[in-house]
Phi, psi and omega in degrees: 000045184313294196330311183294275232279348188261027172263349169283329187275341184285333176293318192293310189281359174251356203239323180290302185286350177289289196342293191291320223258344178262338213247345171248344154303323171314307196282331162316319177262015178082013181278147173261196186286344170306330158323291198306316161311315176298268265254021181278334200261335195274345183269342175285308194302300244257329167264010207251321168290321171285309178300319159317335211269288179301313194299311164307315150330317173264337188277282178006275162324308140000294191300304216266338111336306176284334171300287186333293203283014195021040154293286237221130155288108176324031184210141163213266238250139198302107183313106175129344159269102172268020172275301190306331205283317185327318187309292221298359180255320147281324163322325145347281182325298182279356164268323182323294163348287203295340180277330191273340209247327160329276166345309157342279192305278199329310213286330183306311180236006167268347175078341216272115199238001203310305187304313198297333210300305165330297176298297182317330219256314197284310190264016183285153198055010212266149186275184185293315207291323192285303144344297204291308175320300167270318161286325218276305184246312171265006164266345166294295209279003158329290175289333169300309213294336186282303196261354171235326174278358168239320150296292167314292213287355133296291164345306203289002176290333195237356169200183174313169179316288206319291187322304183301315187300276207339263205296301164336282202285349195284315179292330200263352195238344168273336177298307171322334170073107037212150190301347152295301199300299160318338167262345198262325185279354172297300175297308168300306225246010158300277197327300165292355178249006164294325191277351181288319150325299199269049229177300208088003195216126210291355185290312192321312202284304195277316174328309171290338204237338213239308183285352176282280194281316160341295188294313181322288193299309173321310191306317161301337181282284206302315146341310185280298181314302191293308177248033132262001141225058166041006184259078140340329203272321207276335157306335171284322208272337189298318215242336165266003196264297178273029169263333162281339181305336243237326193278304196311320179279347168288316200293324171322285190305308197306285192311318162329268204297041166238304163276348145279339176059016200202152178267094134348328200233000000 
């Protein structure tokens, strides 16, 4: 399965050398590793833009082999609903939720502080907006063009949804290096990549991954705010509101992709 794994690798060899290639400037000039750290979230968006590069180049091709060879219809999610992309953002949101709090429960017997001690290290000084930006947008859609435009939807060349939704996130939660990171990108990169199925649309994947890591970051901030003013409460009505966005927008996307019935993607 060369064809699936090596757009992970061409992501994993472009992220190693901007890494190696910042760590030994650092070190030239005699900066220790705390340098390296501030400058770890802006060098993952900068190889994460650069993998893109290649990689859109082959899914193109991709594509245009699969229309020619009629696996896939040239239509998914209608231009001009901008209600659906909106669903797809919040739903992001309630899935981040649903992932953070899993996850949550998992951390209760792995004991494990690596991840948080690590992320503290990467975002200490960095503004929301500035967050928002790199984790928020351009590493979502980074990480889509690898693991659903490219992984997924080669796998679904070859084998059935299910087979595919699995081994896709299963690559995506192993790619990440540790077992927190793993269970929440596992989970999360099912998902996106059922909805992209059912959706017709590869916007759907990144929509979903840009409203998921948004929300996390706000949510900590808001988070904080709401209990140091004592309104606790508004956190409870926040996590049912979007476990309904989260049932109403799977039951919408299913029924879509049921009645289109043709693969898109």
């Amino acid at each position: 399965m060369w064809r699936v794994l090596y757009p992970v690798l061409i992501s994993f060899a472009i992220g190693q050398i901007v890494g190696g290639t910042a760590l030994a400037l650092i070190n030239q000039y005699g900066k220790g590793m705390d340098t390296y750290y501030k400058s770890t979230m802006f060098l993952t968006g900068v190889a994460g833009l650069l993998t893109m590069l290649p990689l859109l180049y082959f899914y193109r091709k991709d594509r245009l082999c699969r229309i020619a060879g009629g696996i896939v219809k040239p239509e998914g999610i209608r231009h001009g609903r901008v209600l659906d992309y909106l669903l797809l953002l919040f739903m992001g949101a309630a899935m981040a939720q649903l992932g953070n709090l899993i996850v949550a429960i998992f951390q209760i017997f792995l004991q494990s502080s690596t991840y948080q001690d690590t992320m503290s290290l990467v975002t200490d000084g960095k503004s929301l907006m500035e967050m928002i930006y790199w984790m928020g947008i351009v590493a979502p859609v980074a990480e889509e063009t690898v693991f659903r435009w490219m992984v997924f939807a080669r796998l679904r060349d070859y084998m059935k949804l299910w087979p595919s939704v699995l081994i896709s996130a299963l690559m995506f939660g192993i790619y990440h290096g540790n077992i927190v990171q793993f269970l929440y990108a596992f989970l999360l990169g099912s998902l996106f990549a059922y909805f992209m199925e059912m959706t017709g649309s590869l916007y759907a994947s990144v929509l979903l991954h840009i409203g998921a890591n948004i929300w996390s970051l706000v949510y900590s901030e808001l988070g904080l705010w709401l209990l140091q003013s004592s309104a606790v409460g508004i956190l409870t009505v926040i996590d049912f509101v979007l476990l309904g966005v989260l049932l109403a927008g799977t039951r919408y996307f299913a029924r879509m992709g049921k009645e289109r019935n043709v693969r898109c993607v």
